[in-house]
C-alpha positions as a Markdown table, in Angstrom:
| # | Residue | x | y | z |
|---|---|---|---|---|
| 1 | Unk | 215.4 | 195.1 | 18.4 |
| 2 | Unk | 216.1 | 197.0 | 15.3 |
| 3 | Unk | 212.4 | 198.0 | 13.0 |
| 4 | Unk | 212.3 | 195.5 | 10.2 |
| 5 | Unk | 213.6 | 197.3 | 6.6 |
| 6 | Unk | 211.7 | 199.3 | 5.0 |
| 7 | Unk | 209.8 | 200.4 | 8.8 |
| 8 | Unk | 208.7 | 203.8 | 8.6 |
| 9 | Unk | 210.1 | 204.3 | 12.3 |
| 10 | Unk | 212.7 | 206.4 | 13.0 |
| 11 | Unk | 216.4 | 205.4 | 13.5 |
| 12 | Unk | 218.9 | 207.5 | 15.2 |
| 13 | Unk | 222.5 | 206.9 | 15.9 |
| 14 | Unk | 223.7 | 208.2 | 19.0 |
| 15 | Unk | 228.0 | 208.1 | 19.6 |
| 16 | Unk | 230.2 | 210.2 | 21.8 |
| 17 | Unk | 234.0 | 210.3 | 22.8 |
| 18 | Unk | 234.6 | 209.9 | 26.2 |
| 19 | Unk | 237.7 | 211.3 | 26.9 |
| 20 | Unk | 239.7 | 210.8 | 30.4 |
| 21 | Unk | 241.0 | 214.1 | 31.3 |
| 22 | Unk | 242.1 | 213.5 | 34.9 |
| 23 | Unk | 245.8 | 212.8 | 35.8 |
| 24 | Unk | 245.0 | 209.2 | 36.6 |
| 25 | Unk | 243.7 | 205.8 | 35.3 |
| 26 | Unk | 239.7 | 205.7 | 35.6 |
| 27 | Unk | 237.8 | 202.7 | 35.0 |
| 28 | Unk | 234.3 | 203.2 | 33.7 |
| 29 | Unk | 231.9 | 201.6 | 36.0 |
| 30 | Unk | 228.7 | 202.2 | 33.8 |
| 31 | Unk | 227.6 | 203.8 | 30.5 |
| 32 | Unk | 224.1 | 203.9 | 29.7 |
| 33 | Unk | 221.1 | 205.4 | 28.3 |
| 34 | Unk | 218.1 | 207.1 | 30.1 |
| 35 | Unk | 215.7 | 207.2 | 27.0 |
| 36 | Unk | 212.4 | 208.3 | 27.3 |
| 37 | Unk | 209.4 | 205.6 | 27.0 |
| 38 | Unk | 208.8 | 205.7 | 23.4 |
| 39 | Unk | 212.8 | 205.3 | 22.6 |
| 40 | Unk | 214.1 | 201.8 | 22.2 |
| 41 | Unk | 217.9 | 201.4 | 22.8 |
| 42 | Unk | 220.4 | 199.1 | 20.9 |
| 43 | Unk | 223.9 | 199.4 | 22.6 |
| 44 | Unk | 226.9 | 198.9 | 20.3 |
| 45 | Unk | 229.5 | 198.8 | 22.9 |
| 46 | Unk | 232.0 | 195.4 | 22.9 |
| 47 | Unk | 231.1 | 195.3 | 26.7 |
| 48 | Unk | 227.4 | 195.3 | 26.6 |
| 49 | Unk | 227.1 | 192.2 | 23.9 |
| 50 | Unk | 226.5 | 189.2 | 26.1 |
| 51 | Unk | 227.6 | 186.1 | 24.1 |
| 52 | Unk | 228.0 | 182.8 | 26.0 |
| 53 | Unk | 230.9 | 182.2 | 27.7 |
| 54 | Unk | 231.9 | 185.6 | 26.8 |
| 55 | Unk | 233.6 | 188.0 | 29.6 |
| 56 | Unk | 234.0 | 191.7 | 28.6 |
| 57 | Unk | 236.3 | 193.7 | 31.1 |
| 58 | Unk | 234.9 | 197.0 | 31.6 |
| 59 | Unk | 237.1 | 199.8 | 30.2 |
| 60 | Unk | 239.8 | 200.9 | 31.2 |
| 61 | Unk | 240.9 | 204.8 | 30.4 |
| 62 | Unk | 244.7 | 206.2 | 31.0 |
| 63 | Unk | 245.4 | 209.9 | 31.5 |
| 64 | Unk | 244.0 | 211.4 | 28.5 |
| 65 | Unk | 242.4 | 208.2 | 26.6 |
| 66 | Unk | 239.3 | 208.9 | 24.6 |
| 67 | Unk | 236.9 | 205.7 | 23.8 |
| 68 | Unk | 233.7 | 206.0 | 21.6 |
| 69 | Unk | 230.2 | 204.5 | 22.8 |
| 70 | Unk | 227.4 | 204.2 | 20.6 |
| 71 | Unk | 224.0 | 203.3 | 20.7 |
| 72 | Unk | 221.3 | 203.0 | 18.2 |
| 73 | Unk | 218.0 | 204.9 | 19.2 |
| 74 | Unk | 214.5 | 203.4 | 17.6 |
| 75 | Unk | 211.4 | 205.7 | 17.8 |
| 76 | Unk | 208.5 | 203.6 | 18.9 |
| 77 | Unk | 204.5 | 204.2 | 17.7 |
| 78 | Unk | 204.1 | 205.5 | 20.8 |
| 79 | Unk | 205.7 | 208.5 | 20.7 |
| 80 | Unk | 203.3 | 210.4 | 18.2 |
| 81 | Unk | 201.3 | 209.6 | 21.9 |
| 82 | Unk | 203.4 | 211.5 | 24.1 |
| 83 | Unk | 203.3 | 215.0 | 25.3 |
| 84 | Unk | 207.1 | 215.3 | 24.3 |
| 85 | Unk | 205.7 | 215.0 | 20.2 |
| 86 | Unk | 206.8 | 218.2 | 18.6 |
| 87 | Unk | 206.5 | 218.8 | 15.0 |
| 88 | Unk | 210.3 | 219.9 | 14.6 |
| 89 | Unk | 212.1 | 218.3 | 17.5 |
| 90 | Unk | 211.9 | 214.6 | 20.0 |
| 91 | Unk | 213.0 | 214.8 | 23.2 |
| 92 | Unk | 215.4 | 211.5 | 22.7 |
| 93 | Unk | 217.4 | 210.4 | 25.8 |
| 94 | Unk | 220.2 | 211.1 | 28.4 |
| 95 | Unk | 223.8 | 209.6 | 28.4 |
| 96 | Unk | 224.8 | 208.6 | 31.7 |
| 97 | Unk | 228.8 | 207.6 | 32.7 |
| 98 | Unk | 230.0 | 206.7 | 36.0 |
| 99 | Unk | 233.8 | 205.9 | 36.7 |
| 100 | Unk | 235.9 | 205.1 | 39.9 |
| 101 | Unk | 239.4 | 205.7 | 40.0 |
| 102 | Unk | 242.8 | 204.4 | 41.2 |
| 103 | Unk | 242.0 | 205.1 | 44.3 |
| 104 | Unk | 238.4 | 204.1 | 44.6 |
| 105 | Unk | 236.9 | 207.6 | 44.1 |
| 106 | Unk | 233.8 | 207.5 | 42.2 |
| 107 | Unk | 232.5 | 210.2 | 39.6 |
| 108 | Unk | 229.3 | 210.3 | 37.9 |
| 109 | Unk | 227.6 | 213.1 | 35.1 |
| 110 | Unk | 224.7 | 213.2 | 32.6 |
| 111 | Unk | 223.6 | 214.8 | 29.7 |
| 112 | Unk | 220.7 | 217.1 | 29.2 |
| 113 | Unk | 217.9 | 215.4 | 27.6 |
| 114 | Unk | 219.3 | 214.8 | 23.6 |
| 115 | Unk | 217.0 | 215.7 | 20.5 |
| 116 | Unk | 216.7 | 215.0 | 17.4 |
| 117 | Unk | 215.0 | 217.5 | 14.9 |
| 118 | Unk | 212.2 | 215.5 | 12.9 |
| 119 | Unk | 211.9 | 216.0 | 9.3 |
């Protein structure tokens, strides 16, 4: 749920390239977002928009394909609350991708915890 115009709670955009540098096809199994409790998350990702009667296929990358994911990040109340509060920076979330490939090997890596630097 996105704040209301005109909220006074922060909005951040988070997007990455995702890019397949193996030698062979990889499909990605998951991508998602670890965000801390005071972080609501949006995804803006085709497969992740569940419509009726609506089947996404989950992506499929050839030898040196890069796709874009994006998420949008909403800073609740709460996080004035929480220990993580800084004055210059918010500990945000972590991206998370897993894949398998052709041959049914998995892989799987994160991101350090993201930030933002408040203003």
């Amino acid at each position: 749920m996105l704040p209301k115009r005109g909220s006074s709670l922060p909005v951040y955009a988070l997007e990455a390239q995702l890019e397949n540098l193996s030698d062979v096809a990889v499909v990605l199994q998951d991508v998602s977002i670890n965000a801390k409790p005071y972080i609501q998350v949006k995804s803006l990702n085709i497969w992740d928009i569940t419509e009726p009667d609506t089947v996404h296929e989950k992506p499929l990358l050839a030898p040196r394909d890069v796709i874009q994911v994006a998420y949008l990040l909403t800073e609740t109340a709460d996080a004035v609350k929480s220990p993580d509060f800084k004055e210059t920076r918010l500990d945000l979330a972590q991206l998370s991708v897993a894949w398998r490939g052709n041959m049914g090997e998995e892989g799987k890596l994160s991101t350090g915890w993201l930030s933002a630097r408040r203003r």
